[in-house]
mmJSON file of the N, C-alpha and C atoms, coordinates in Angstrom:
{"data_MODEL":{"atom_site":{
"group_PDB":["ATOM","ATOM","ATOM","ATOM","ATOM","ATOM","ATOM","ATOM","ATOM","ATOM","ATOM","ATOM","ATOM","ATOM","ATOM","ATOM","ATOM","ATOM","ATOM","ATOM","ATOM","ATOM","ATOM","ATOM","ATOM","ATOM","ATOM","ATOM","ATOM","ATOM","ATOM","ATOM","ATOM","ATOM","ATOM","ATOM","ATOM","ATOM","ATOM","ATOM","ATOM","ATOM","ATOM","ATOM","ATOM","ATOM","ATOM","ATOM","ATOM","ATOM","ATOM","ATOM","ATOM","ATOM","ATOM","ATOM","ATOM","ATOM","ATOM","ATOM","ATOM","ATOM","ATOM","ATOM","ATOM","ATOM","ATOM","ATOM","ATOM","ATOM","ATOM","ATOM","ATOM","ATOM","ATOM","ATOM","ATOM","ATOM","ATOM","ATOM","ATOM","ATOM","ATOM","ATOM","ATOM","ATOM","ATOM","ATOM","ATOM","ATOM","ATOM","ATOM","ATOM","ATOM","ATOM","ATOM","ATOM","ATOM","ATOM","ATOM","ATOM","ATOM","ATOM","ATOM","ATOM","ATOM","ATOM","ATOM","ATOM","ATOM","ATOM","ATOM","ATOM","ATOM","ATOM","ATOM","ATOM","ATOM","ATOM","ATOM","ATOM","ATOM","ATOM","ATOM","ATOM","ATOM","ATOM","ATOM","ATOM","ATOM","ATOM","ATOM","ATOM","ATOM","ATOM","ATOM","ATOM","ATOM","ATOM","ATOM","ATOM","ATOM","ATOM","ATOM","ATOM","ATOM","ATOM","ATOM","ATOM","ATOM","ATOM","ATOM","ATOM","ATOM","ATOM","ATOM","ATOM","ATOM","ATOM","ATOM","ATOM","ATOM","ATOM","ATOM","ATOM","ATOM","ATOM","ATOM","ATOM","ATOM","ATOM","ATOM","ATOM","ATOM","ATOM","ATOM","ATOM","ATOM","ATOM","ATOM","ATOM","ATOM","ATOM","ATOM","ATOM","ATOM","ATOM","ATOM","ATOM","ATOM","ATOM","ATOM","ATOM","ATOM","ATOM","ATOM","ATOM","ATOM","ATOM","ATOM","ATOM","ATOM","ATOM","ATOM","ATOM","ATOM","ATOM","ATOM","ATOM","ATOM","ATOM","ATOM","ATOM","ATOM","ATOM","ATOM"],
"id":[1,2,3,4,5,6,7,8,9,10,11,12,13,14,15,16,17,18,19,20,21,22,23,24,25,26,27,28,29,30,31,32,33,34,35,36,37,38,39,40,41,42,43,44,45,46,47,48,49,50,51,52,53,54,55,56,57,58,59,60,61,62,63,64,65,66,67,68,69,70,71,72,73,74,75,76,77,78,79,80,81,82,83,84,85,86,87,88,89,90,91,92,93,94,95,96,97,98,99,100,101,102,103,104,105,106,107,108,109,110,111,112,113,114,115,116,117,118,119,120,121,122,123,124,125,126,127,128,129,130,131,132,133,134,135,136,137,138,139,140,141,142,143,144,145,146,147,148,149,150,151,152,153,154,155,156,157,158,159,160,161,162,163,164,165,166,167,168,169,170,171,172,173,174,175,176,177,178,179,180,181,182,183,184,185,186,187,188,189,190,191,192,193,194,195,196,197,198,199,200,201,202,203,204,205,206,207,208,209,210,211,212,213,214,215,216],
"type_symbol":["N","C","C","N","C","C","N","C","C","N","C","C","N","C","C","N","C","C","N","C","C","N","C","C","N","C","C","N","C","C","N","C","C","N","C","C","N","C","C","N","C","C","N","C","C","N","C","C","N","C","C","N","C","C","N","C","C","N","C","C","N","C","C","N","C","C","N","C","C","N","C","C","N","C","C","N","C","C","N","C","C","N","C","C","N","C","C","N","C","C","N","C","C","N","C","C","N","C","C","N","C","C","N","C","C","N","C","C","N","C","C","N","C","C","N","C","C","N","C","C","N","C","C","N","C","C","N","C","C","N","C","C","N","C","C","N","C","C","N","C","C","N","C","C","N","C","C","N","C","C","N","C","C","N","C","C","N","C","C","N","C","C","N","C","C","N","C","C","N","C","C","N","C","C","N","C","C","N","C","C","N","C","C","N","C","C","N","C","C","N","C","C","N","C","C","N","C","C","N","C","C","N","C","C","N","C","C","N","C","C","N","C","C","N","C","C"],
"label_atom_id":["N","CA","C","N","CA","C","N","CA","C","N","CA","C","N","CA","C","N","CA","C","N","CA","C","N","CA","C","N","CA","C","N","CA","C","N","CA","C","N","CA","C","N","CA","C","N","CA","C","N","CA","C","N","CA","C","N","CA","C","N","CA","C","N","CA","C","N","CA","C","N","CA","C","N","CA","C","N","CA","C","N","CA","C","N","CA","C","N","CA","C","N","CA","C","N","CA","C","N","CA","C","N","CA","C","N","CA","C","N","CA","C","N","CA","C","N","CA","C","N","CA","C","N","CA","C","N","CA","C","N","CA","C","N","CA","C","N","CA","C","N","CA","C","N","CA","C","N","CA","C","N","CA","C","N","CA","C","N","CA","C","N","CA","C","N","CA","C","N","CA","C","N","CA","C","N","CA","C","N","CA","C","N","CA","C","N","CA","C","N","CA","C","N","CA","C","N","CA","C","N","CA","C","N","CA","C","N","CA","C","N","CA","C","N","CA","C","N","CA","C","N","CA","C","N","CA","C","N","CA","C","N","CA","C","N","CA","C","N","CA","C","N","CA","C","N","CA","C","N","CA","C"],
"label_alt_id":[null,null,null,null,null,null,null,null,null,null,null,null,null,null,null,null,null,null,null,null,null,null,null,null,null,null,null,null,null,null,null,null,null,null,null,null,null,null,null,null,null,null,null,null,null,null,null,null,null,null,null,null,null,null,null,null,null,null,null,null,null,null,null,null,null,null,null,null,null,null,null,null,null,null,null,null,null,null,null,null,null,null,null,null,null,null,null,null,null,null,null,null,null,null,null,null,null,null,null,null,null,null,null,null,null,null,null,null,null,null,null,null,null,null,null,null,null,null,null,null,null,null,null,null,null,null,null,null,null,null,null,null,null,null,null,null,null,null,null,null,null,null,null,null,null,null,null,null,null,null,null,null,null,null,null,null,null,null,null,null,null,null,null,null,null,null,null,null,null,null,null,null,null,null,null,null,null,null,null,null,null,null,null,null,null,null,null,null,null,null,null,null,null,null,null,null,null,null,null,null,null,null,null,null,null,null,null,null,null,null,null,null,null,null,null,null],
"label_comp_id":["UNK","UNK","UNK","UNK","UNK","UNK","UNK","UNK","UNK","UNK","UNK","UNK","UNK","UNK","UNK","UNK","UNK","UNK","UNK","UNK","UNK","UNK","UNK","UNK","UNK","UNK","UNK","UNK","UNK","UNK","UNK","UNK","UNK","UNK","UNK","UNK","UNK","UNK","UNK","UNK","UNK","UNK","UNK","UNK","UNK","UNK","UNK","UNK","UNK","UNK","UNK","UNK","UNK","UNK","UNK","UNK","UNK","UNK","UNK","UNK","UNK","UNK","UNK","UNK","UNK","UNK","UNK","UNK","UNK","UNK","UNK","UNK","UNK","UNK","UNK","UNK","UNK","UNK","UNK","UNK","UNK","UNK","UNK","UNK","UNK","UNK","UNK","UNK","UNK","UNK","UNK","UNK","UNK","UNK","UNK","UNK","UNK","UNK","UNK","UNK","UNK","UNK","UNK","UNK","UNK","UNK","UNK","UNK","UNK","UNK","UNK","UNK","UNK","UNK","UNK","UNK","UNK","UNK","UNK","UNK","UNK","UNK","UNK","UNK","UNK","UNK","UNK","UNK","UNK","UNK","UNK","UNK","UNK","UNK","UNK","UNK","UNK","UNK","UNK","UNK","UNK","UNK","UNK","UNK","UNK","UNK","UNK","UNK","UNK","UNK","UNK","UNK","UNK","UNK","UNK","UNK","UNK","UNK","UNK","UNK","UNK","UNK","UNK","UNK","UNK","UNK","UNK","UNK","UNK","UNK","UNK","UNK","UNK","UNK","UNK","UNK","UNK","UNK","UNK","UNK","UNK","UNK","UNK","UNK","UNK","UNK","UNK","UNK","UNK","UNK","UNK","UNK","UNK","UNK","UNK","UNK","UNK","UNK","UNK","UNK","UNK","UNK","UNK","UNK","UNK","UNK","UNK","UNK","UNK","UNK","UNK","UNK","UNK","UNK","UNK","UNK"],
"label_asym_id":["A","A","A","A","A","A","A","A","A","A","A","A","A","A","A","A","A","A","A","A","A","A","A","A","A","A","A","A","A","A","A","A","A","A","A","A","A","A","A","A","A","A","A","A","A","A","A","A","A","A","A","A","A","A","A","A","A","A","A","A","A","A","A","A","A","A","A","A","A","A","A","A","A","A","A","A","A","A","A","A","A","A","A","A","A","A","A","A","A","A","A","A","A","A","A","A","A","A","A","A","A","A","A","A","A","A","A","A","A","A","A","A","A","A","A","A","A","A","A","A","A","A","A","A","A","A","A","A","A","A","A","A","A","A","A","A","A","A","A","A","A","A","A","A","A","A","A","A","A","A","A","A","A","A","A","A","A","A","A","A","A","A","A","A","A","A","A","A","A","A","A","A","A","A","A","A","A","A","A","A","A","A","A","A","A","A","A","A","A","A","A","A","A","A","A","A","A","A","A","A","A","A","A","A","A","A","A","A","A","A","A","A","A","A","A","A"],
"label_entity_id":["1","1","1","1","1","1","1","1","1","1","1","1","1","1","1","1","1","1","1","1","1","1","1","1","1","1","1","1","1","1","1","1","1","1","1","1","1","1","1","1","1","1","1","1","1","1","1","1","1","1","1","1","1","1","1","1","1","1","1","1","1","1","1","1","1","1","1","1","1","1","1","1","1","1","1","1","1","1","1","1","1","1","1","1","1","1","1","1","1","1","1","1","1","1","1","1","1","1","1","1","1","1","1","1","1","1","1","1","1","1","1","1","1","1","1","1","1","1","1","1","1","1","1","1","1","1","1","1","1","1","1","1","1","1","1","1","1","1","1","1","1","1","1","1","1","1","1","1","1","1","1","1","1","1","1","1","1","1","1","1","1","1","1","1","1","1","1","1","1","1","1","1","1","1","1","1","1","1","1","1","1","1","1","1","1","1","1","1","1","1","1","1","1","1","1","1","1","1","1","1","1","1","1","1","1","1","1","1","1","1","1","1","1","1","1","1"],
"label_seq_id":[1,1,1,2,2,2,3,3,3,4,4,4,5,5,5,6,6,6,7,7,7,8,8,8,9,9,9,10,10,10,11,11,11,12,12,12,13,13,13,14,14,14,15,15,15,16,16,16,17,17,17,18,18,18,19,19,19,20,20,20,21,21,21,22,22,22,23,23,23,24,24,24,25,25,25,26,26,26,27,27,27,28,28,28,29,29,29,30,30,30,31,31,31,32,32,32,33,33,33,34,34,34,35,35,35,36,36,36,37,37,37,38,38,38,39,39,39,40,40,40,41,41,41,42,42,42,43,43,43,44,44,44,45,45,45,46,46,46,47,47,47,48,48,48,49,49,49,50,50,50,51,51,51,52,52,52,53,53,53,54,54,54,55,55,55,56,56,56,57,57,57,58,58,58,59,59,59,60,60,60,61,61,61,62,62,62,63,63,63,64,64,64,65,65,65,66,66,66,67,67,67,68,68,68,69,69,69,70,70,70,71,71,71,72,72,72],
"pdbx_PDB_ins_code":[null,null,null,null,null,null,null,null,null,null,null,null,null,null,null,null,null,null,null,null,null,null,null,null,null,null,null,null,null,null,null,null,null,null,null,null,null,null,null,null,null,null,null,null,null,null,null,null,null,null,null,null,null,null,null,null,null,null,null,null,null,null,null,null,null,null,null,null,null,null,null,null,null,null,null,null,null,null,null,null,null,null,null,null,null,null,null,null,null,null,null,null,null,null,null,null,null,null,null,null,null,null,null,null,null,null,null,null,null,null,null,null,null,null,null,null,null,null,null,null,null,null,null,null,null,null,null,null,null,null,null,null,null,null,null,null,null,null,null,null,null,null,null,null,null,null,null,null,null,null,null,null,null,null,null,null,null,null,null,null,null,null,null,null,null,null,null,null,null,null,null,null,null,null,null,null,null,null,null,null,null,null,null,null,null,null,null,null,null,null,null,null,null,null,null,null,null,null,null,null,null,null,null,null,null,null,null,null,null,null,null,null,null,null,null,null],
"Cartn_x":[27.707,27.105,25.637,25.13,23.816,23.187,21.885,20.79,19.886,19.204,18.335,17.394,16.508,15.051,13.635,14.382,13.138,12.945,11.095,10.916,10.495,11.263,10.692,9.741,8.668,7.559,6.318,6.654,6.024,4.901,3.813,3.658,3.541,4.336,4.364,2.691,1.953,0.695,-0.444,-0.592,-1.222,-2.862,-3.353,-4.793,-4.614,-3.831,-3.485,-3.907,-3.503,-3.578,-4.911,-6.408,-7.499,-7.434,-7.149,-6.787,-6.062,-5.181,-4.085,-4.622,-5.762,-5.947,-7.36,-7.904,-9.466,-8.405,-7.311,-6.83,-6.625,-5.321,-5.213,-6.62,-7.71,-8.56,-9.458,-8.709,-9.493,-8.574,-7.399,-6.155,-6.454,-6.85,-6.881,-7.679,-8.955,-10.13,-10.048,-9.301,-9.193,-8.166,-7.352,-6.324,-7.187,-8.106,-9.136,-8.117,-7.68,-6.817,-7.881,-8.446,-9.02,-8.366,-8.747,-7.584,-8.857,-8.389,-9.353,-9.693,-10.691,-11.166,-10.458,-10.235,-9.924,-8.541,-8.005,-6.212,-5.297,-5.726,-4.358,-4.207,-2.819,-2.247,-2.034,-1.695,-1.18,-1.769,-3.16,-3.679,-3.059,-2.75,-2.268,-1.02,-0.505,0.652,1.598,3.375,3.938,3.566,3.616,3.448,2.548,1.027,-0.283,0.385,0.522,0.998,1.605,2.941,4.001,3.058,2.205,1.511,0.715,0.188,-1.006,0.05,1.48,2.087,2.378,2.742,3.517,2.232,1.218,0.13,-0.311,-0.22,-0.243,0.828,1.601,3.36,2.78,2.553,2.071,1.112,-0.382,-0.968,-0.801,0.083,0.681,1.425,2.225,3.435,2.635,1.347,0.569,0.31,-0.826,-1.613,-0.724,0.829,1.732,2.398,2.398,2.284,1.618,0.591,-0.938,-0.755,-0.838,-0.352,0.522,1.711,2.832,2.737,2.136,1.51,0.584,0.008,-1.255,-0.712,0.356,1.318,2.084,2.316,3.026,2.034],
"Cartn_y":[-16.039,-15.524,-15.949,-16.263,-17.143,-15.697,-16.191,-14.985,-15.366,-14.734,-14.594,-14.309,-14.867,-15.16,-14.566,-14.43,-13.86,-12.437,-12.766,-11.32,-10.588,-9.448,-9.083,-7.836,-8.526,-7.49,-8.924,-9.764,-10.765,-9.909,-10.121,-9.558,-10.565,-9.826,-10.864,-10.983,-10.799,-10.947,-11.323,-12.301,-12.335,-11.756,-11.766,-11.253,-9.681,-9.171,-7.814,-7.268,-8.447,-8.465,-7.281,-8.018,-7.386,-6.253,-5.596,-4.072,-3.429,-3.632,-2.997,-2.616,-3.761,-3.622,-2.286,-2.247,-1.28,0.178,-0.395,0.927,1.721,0.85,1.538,1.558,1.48,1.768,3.079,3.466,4.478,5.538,5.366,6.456,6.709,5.778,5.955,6.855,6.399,7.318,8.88,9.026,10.486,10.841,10.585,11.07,11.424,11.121,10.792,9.95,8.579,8.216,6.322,5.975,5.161,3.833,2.582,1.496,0.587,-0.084,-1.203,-1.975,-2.514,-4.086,-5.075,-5.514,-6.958,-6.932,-5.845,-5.68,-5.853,-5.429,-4.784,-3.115,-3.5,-2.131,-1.395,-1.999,-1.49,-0.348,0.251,1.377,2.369,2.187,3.131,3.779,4.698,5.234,5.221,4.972,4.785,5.826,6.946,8.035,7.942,7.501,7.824,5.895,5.508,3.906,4.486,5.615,6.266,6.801,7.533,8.599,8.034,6.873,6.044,5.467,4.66,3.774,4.963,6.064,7.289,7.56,7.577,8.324,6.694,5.899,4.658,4.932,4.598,4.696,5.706,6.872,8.314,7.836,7.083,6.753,5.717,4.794,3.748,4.222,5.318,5.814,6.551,7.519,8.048,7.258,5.759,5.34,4.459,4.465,3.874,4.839,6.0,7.165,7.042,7.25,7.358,6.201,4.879,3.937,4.125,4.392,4.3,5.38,6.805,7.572,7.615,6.552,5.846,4.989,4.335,3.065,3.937,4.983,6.111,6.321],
"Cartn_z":[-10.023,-8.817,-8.796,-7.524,-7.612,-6.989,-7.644,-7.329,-5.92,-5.088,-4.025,-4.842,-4.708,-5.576,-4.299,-2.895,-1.812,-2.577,-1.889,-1.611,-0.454,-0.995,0.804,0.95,0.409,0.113,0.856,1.952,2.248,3.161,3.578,4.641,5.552,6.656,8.231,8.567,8.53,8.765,7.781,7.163,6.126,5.935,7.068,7.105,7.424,7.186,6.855,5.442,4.701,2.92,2.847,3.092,2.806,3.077,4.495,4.838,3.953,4.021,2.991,1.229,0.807,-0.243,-0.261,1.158,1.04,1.392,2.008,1.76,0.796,0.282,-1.519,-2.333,-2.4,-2.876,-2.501,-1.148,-0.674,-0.399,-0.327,-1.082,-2.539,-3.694,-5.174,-5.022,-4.556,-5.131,-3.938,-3.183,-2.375,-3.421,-4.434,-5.457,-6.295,-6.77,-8.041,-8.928,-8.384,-9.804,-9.501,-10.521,-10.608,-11.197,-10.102,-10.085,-10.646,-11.205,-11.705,-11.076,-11.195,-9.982,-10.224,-11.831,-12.515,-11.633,-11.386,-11.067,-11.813,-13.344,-14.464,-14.112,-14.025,-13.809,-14.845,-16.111,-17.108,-18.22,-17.374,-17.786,-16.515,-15.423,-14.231,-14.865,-14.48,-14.779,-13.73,-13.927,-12.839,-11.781,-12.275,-11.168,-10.299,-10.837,-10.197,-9.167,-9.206,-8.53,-7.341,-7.692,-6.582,-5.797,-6.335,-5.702,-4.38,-5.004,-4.258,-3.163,-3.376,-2.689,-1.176,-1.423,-1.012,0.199,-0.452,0.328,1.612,1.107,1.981,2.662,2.873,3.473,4.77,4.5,5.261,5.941,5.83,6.327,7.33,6.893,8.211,9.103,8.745,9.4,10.925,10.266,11.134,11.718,11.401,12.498,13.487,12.844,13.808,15.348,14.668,15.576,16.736,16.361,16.839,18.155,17.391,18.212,19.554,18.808,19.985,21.08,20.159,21.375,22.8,22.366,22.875,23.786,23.67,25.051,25.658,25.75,26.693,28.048],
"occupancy":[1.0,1.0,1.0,1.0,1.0,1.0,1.0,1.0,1.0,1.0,1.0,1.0,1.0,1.0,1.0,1.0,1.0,1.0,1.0,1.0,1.0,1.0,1.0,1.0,1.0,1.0,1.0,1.0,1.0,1.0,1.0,1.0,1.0,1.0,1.0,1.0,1.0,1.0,1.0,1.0,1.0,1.0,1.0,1.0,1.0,1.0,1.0,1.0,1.0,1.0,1.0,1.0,1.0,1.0,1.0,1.0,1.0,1.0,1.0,1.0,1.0,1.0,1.0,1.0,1.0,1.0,1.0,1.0,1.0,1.0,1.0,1.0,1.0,1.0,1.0,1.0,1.0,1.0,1.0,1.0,1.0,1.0,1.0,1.0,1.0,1.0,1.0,1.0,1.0,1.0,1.0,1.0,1.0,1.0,1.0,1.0,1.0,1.0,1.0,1.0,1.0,1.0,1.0,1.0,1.0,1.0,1.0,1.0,1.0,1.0,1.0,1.0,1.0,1.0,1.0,1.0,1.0,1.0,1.0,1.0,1.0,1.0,1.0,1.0,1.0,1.0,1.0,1.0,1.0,1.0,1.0,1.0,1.0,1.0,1.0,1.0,1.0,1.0,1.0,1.0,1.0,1.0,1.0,1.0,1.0,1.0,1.0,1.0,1.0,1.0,1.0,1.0,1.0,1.0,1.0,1.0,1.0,1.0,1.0,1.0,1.0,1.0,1.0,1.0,1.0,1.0,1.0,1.0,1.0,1.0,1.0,1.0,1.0,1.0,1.0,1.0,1.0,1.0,1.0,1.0,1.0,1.0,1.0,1.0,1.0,1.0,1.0,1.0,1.0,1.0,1.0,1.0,1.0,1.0,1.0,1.0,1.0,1.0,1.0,1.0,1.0,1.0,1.0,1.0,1.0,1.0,1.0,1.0,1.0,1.0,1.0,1.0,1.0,1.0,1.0,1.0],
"B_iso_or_equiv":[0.0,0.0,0.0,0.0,0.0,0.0,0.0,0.0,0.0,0.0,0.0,0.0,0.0,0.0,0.0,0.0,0.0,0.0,0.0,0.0,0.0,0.0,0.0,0.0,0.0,0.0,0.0,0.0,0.0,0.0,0.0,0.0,0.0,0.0,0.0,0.0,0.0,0.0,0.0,0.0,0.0,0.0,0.0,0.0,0.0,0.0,0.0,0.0,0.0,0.0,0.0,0.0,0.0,0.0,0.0,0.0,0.0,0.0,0.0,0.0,0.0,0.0,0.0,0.0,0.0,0.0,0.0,0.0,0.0,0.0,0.0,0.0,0.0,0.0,0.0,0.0,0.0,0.0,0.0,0.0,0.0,0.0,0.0,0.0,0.0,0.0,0.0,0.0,0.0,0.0,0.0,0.0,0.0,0.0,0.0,0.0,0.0,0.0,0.0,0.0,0.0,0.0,0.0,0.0,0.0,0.0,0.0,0.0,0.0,0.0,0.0,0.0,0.0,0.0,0.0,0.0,0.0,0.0,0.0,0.0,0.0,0.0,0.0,0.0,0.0,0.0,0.0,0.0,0.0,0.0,0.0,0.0,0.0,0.0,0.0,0.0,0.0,0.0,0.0,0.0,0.0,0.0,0.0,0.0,0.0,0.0,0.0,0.0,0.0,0.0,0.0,0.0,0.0,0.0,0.0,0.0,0.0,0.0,0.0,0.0,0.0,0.0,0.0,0.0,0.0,0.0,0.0,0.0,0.0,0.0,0.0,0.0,0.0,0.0,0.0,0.0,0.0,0.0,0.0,0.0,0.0,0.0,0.0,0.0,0.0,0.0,0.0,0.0,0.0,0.0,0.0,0.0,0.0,0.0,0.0,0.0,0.0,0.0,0.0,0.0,0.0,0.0,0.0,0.0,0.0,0.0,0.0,0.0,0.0,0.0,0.0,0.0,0.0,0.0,0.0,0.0],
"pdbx_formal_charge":[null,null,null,null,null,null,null,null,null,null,null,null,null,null,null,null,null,null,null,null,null,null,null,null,null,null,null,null,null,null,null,null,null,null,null,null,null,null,null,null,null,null,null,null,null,null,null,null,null,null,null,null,null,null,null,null,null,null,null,null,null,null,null,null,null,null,null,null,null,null,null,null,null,null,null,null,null,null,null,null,null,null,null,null,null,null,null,null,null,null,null,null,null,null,null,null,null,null,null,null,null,null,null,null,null,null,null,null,null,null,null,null,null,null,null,null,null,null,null,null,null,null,null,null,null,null,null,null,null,null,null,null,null,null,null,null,null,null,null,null,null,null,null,null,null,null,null,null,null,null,null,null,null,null,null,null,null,null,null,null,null,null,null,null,null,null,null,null,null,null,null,null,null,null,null,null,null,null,null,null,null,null,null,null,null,null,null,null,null,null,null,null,null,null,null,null,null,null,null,null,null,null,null,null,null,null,null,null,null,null,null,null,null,null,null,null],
"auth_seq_id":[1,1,1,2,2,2,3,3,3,4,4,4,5,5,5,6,6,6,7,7,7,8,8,8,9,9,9,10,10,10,11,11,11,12,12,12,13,13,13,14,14,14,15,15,15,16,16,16,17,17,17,18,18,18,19,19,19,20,20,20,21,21,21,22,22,22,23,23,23,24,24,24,25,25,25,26,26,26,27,27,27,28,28,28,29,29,29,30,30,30,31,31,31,32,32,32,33,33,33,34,34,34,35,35,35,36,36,36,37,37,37,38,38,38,39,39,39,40,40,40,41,41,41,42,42,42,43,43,43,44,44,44,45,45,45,46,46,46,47,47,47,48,48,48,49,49,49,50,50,50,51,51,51,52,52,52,53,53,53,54,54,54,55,55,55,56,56,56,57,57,57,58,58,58,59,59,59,60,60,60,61,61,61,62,62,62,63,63,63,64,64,64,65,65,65,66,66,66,67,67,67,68,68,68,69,69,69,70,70,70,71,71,71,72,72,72],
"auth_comp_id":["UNK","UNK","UNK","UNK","UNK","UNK","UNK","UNK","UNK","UNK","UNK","UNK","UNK","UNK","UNK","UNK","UNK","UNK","UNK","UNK","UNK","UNK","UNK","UNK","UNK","UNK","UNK","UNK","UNK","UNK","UNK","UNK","UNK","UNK","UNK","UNK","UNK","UNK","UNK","UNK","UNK","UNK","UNK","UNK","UNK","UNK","UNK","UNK","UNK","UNK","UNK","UNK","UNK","UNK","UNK","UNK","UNK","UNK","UNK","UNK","UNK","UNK","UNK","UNK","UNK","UNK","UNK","UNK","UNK","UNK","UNK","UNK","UNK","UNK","UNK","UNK","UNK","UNK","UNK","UNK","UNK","UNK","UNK","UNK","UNK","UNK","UNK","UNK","UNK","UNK","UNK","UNK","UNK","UNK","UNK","UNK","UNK","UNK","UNK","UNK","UNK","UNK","UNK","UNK","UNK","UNK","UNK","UNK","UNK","UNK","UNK","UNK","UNK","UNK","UNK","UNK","UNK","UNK","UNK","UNK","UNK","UNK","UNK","UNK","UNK","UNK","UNK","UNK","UNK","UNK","UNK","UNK","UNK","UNK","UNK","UNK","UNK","UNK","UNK","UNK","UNK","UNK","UNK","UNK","UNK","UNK","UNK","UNK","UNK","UNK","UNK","UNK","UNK","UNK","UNK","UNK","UNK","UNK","UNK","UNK","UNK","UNK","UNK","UNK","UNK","UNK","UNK","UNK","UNK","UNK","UNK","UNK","UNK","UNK","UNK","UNK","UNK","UNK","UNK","UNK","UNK","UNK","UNK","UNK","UNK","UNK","UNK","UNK","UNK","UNK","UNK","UNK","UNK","UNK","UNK","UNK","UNK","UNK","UNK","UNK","UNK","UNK","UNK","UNK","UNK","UNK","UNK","UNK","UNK","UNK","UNK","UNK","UNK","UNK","UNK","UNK"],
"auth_asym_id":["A","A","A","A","A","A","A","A","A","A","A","A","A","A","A","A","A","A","A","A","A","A","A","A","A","A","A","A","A","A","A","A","A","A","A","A","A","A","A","A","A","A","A","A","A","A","A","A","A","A","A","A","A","A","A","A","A","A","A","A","A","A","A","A","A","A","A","A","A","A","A","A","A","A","A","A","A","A","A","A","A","A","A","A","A","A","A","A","A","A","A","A","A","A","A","A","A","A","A","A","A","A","A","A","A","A","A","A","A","A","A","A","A","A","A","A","A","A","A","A","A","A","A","A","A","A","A","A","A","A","A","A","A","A","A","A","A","A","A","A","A","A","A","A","A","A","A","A","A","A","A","A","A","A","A","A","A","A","A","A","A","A","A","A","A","A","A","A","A","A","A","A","A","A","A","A","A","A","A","A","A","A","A","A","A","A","A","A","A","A","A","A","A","A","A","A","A","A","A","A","A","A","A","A","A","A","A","A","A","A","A","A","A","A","A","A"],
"auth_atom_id":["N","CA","C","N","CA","C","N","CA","C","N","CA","C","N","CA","C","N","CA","C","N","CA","C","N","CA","C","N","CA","C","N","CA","C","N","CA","C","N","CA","C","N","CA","C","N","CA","C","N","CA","C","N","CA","C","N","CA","C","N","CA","C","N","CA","C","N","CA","C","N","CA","C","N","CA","C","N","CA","C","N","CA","C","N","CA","C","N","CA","C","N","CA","C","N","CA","C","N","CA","C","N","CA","C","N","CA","C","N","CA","C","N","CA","C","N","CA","C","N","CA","C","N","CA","C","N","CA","C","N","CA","C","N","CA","C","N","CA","C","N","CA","C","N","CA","C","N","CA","C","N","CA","C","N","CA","C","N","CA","C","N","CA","C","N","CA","C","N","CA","C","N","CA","C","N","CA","C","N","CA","C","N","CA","C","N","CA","C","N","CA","C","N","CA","C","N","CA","C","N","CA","C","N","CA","C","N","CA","C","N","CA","C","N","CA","C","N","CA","C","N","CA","C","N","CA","C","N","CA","C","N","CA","C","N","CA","C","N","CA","C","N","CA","C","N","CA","C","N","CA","C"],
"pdbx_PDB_model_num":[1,1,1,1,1,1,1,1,1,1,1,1,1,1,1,1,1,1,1,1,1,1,1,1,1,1,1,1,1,1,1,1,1,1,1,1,1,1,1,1,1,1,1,1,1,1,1,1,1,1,1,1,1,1,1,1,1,1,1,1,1,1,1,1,1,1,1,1,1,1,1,1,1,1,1,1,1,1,1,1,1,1,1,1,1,1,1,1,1,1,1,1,1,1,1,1,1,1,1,1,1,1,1,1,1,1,1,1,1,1,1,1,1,1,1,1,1,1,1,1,1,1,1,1,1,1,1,1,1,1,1,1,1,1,1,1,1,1,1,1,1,1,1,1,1,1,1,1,1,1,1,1,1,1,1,1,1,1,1,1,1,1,1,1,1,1,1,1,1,1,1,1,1,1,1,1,1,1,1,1,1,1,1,1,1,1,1,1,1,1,1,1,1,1,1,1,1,1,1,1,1,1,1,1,1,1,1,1,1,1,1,1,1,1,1,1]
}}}
């Protein structure tokens, strides 16, 4: 059986990247869980990662809200 090697963690927008990243930096530090600059994870703990990914997720979900409320 042959493997699918995509990922689908692409983002359709690539100049999104930078946003996305001042985000999670500003979800970490409203957690108090401190992410490194260099970008090794391997002092983070899975949880505090969930925690941060979870609290992003919530935050898009809102300003997508927000959005669609707004074209009504």
């Amino acid at each position: 059986m042959s493997q699918n090697n995509s990922n689908s963690n692409n983002l359709l927008i690539p100049q999104a990247a930078a946003a996305l990243d001042r985000m999670k930096f500003e979800v970490a530090q409203e957690l108090g869980i401190a992410i490194p600059q260099d970008g090794y994870y391997g002092n983070v703990t899975t949880k505090e990662t969930g925690y941060i990914g979870g609290f992003i997720t919530r935050r898009l979900v809102q300003i997508a809200e927000q959005s669609l409320a707004g074209q009504r």
